[in-house]
N, C-alpha and C positions, 0 to 999 in steps of 0.2 A: 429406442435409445440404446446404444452402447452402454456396454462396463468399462471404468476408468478405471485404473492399478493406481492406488496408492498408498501409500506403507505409512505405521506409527512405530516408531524405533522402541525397542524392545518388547512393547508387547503390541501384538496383533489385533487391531480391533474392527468391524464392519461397520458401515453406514449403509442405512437403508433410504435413498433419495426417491426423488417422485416417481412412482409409478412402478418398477422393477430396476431401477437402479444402484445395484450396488455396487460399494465404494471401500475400496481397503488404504489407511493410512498409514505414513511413517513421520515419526519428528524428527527431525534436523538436529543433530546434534553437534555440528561443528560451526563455529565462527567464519559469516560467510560474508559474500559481496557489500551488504547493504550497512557493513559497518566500516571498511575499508581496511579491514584487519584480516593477518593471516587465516588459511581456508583450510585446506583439509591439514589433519593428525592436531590441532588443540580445540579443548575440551570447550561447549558452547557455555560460556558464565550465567550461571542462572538460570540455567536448564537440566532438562534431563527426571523432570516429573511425568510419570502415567498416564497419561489423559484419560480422562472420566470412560466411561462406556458410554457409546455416542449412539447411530444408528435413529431410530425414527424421531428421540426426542433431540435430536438437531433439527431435523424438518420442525418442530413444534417450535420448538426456542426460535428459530425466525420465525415463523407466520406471528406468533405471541407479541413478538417487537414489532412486527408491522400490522396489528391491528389497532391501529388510529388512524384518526382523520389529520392525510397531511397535506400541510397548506407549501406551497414553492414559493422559495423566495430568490431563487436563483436559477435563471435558466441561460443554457448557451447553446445552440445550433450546433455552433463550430462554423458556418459557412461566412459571419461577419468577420471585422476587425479585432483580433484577440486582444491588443491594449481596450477596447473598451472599458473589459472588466475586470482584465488580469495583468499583472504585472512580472516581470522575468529575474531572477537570480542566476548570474552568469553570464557574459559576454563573447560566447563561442556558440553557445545553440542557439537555435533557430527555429519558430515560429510560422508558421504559415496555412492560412485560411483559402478553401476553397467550395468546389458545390458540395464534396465528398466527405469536409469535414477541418477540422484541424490537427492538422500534425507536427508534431515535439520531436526534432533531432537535434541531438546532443551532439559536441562534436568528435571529429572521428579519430582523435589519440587516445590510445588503452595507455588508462594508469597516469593520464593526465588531468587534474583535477581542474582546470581552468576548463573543461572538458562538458564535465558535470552540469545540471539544466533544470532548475526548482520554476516551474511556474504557478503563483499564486494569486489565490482572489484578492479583488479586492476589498471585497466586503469580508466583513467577521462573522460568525455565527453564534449565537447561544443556547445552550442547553442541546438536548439530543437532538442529532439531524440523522436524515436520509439523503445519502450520496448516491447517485444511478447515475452514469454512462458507458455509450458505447465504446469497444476499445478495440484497436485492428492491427494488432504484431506490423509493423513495415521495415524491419529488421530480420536477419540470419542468424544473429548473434547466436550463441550460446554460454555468455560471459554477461557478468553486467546485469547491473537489476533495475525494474521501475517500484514507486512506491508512492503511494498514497500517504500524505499528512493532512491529518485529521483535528481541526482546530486547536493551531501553533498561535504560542506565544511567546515573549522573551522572557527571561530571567526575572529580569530587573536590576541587575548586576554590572555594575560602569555603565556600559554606553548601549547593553543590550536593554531599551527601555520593553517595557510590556508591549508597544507594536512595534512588530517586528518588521514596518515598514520603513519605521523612523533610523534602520540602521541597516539599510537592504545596500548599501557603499561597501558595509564591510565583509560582502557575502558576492563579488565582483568576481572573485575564486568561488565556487561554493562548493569547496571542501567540507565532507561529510562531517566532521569535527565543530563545522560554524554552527551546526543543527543540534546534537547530542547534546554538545558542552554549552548550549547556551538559550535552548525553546524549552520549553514544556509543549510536549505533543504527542499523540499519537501517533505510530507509523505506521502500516501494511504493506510490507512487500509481496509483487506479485511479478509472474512473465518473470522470476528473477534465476538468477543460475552465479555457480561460485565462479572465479576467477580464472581457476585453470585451464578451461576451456575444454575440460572432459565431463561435462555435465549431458546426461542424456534425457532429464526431467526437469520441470521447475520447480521451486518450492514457494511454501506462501506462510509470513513471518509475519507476529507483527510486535510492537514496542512501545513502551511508556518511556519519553524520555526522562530522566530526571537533570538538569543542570548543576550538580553540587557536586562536582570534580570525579564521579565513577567513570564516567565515559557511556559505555554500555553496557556493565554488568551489572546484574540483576535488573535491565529495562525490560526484558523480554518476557512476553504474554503467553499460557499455554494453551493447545498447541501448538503443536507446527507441522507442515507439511511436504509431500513432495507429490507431483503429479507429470506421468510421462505423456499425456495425453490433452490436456488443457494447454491454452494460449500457442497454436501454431503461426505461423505467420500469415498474413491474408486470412484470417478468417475470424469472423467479425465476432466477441463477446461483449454480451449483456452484464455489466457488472452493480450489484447493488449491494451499498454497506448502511448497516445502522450502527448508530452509537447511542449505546441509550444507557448511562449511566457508569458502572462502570465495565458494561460487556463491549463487544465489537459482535457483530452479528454479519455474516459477508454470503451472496450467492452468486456465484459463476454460471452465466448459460451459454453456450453456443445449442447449432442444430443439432447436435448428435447427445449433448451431457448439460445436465446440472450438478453443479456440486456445491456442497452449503460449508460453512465452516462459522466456529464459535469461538474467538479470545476472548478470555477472562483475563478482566483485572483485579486479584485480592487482597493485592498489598500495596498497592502504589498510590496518592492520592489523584483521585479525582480530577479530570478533565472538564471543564463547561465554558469555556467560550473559546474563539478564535476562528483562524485564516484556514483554506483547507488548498494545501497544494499538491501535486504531484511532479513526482522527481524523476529524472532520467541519467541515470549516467552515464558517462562516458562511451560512445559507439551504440547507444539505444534508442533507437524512433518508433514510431506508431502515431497512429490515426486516433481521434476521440471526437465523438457525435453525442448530442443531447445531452449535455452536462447541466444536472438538474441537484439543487439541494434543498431539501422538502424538510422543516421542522412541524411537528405537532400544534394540532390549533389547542 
């Protein structure tokens, strides 16, 4: 296995991943893509804490969440019909199923929000789940982020009722703002990069949203990340997320790298049920195989 470079902003900490891999992290500390607000030079809201001393006991902290017996309750190929199971937010991207898998392109005006491309299950989930599938860059980008949502619900507030199907008309745009100001969710951005288009790494974010008018500050989970070496294009990663409570527990593989990361939630209530989607925005495509969600028997 390779060494992957990746920084933790201001202080320097190591991971020790399987077998002889280590791993150096940075946190992100500016307001980037995944919230559709200014990018570099302003200061990230609700950020800019230490991360714990990481290294072997990130390796432990996942194995620890995935020692249960987990039962699937959701499986997808990728090779059939994707309205089977999943449903689309946005009227510009585009969907489509083959032997290879299914691929999510968004469309291709930067900084167009009609642009933007949420596809979600249709089923709900409850309580901690296990999310695993394959993910294959079919983009150049270096702008633009993807991101995992992690059992979304509505507000409850006017017409955002608690399923968030029942008002999926007014999300026809789905301007980042439809999500923030008005779900309770999780987010994880991943494959993501700022907007300027001088990103040489990606980074990996993730978010509690809260609906009661901050927008996205203080949504944001610690750490965060930046990696120059994960999610190239064409080459296929293994992605596994748990949610067990209030952590996020995430492992990245390809052939050459693993790398694990750990957000903590310690201030924001509590997540248990909902839709789990993934987002693409504007100019970002890729391939996904075996989309599986595994809850605890």
């Amino acid at each position: 296995m390779k060494q992957s470079s990746l920084r933790i902003s201001r202080v320097v900490a190591f991971l020790a991943f399987f077998g002889s891999v280590g791993v150096q992290a940075t946190a992100v500390d500016t307001e980037a893509a995944d919230g559709d607000l200014p990018l570099r030079g302003r200061e990230h809201p609700g950020h800019g804490v230490t991360a714990p001393d990481r290294g072997e006991g990130e390796k432990e902290a996942f194995m620890q969440a995935d020692q249960r017996n987990w039962r699937v309750v959701f499986h997808d190929e990728g090779t059939g019909d994707w309205q089977e199971q999943w449903f689309l937010d946005g009227e510009v991207g585009t969907v489509t199923n083959d032997e290879d898998g299914m691929t999510l392109t968004a469309g291709p005006e930067f900084r167009n929000d009609a642009h933007h491309m949420v596809l979600w299950t249709k089923d709900s989930f409850e309580g901690d789940v296990k999310i695993e599938f394959e993910y294959t860059r079919t983009d150049d980008e270096n702008r633009a982020v993807n991101i995992l949502f992690i059992q979304a619900t509505g507000s409850g507030e006017g017409p955002h009722a608690k399923d968030i199907r029942a008002w999926d008309h007014l999300r026809r745009v789905p301007a980042m703002s439809n999500y923030f100001n008005n779900m309770h969710v999780y987010h994880i951005s991943f494959a993501a990069f700022t907007n300027d288009g001088l990103a040489t790494s990606s980074y990996l974010r993730a978010r509690r949203y809260m609906p009661d008018g901050r927008r996205l500050r203080g949504t944001g989970l610690q750490p965060e990340y930046e990696s120059a070496t994960l999610f190239e294009p064409g080459v296929p990663h293994r992605i596994a997320v748990i949610k067990r409570d209030r952590d996020l527990h995430l492992r990245i593989e390809n052939a050459d790298e693993t790398f694990l990361a750990h957000f903590r939630n310690t201030a924001l209530p509590v997540i248990t049920e909902g839709r789990i989607g993934i987002r693409h925005m504007f100019t970002r495509s890729a391939r996904y195989r075996n989309f599986t969600v595994s809850v605890p028997e």
